[in-house]
C-alpha positions as CSV (number, residue, x, y, z in Angstrom):
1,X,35.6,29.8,-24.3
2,X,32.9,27.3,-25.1
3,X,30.4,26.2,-22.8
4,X,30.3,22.6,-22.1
5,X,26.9,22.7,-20.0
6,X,24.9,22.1,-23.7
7,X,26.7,19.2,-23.9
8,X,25.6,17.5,-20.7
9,X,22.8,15.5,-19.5
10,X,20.7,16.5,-17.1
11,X,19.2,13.5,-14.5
12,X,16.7,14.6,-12.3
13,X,15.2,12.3,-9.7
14,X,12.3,12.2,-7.8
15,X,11.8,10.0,-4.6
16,X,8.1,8.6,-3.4
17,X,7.1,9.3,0.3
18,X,5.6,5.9,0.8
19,X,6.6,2.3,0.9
20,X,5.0,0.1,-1.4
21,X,2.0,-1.6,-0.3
22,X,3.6,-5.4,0.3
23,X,6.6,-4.0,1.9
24,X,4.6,-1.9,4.6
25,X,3.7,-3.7,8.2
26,X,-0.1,-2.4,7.0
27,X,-0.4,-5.6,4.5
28,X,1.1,-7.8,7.6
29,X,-1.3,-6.9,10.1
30,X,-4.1,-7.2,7.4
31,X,-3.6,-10.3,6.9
32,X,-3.3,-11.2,10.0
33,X,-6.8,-10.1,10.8
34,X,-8.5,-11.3,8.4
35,X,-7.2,-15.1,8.8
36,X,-7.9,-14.4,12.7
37,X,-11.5,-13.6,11.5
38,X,-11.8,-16.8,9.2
39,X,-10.3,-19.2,11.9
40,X,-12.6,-17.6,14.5
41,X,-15.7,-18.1,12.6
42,X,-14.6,-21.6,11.6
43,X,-13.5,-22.9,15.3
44,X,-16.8,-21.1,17.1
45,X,-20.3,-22.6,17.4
46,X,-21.9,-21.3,14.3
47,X,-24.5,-19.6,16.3
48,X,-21.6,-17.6,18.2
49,X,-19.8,-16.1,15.1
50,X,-21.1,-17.5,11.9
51,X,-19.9,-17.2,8.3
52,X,-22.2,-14.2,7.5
53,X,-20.7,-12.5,10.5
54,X,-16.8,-13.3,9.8
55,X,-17.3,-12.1,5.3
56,X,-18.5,-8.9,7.3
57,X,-15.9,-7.6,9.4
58,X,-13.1,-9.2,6.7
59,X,-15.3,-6.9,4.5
60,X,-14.5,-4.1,7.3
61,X,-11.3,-4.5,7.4
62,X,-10.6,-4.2,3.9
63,X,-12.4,-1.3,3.6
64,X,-10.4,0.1,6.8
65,X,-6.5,-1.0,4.8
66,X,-7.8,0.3,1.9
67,X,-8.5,3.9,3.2
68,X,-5.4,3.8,5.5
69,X,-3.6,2.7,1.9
70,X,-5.2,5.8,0.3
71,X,-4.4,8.2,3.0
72,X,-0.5,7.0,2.9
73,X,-0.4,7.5,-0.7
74,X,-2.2,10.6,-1.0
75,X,0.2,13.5,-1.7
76,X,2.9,11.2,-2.8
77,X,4.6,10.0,-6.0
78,X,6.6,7.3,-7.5
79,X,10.1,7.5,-8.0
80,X,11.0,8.8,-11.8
81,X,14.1,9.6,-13.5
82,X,13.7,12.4,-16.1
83,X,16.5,12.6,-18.8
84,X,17.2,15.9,-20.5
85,X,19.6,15.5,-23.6
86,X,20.0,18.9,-24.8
């Protein structure tokens, strides 16, 4: 009796823990702060909130998506299909 399991192909596939980053409501709300920031600093008296100010904390925040990015990613990996023709 010959075995027929030489013959076939073996698919293995892995699946990622995480979304990627522009389908995640992280990128949403990002973006939403940081345009809240820049209309903020444009509509206030520029001795309130000025330009300076606003490039900061837009700075901050990017700095705060990025890390949260980084900490959703770590430990995770992107979906690959690995084909073994034997």
């Amino acid at each position: 009796m010959a075995n027929n399991s030489d013959n076939l192909d073996r698919t293995v596939r892995y699946s990622t823990e995480t979304k990627t980053s522009y389908k995640t409501t992280e990128l949403i709300a990002y973006v939403a702060a940081v345009v809240g920031v820049l209309i903020a600093s444009a509509v206030v008296d520029e001795s309130d909130f000025g330009a300076q100010e606003a490039w900061f904390y837009v700075t901050l925040l990017t700095i705060g998506y990025m890390v949260s990015r980084g900490l959703a990613k770590a430990g995770s990996y992107e979906r690959e299909v690995d084909s073994d023709s034997s």
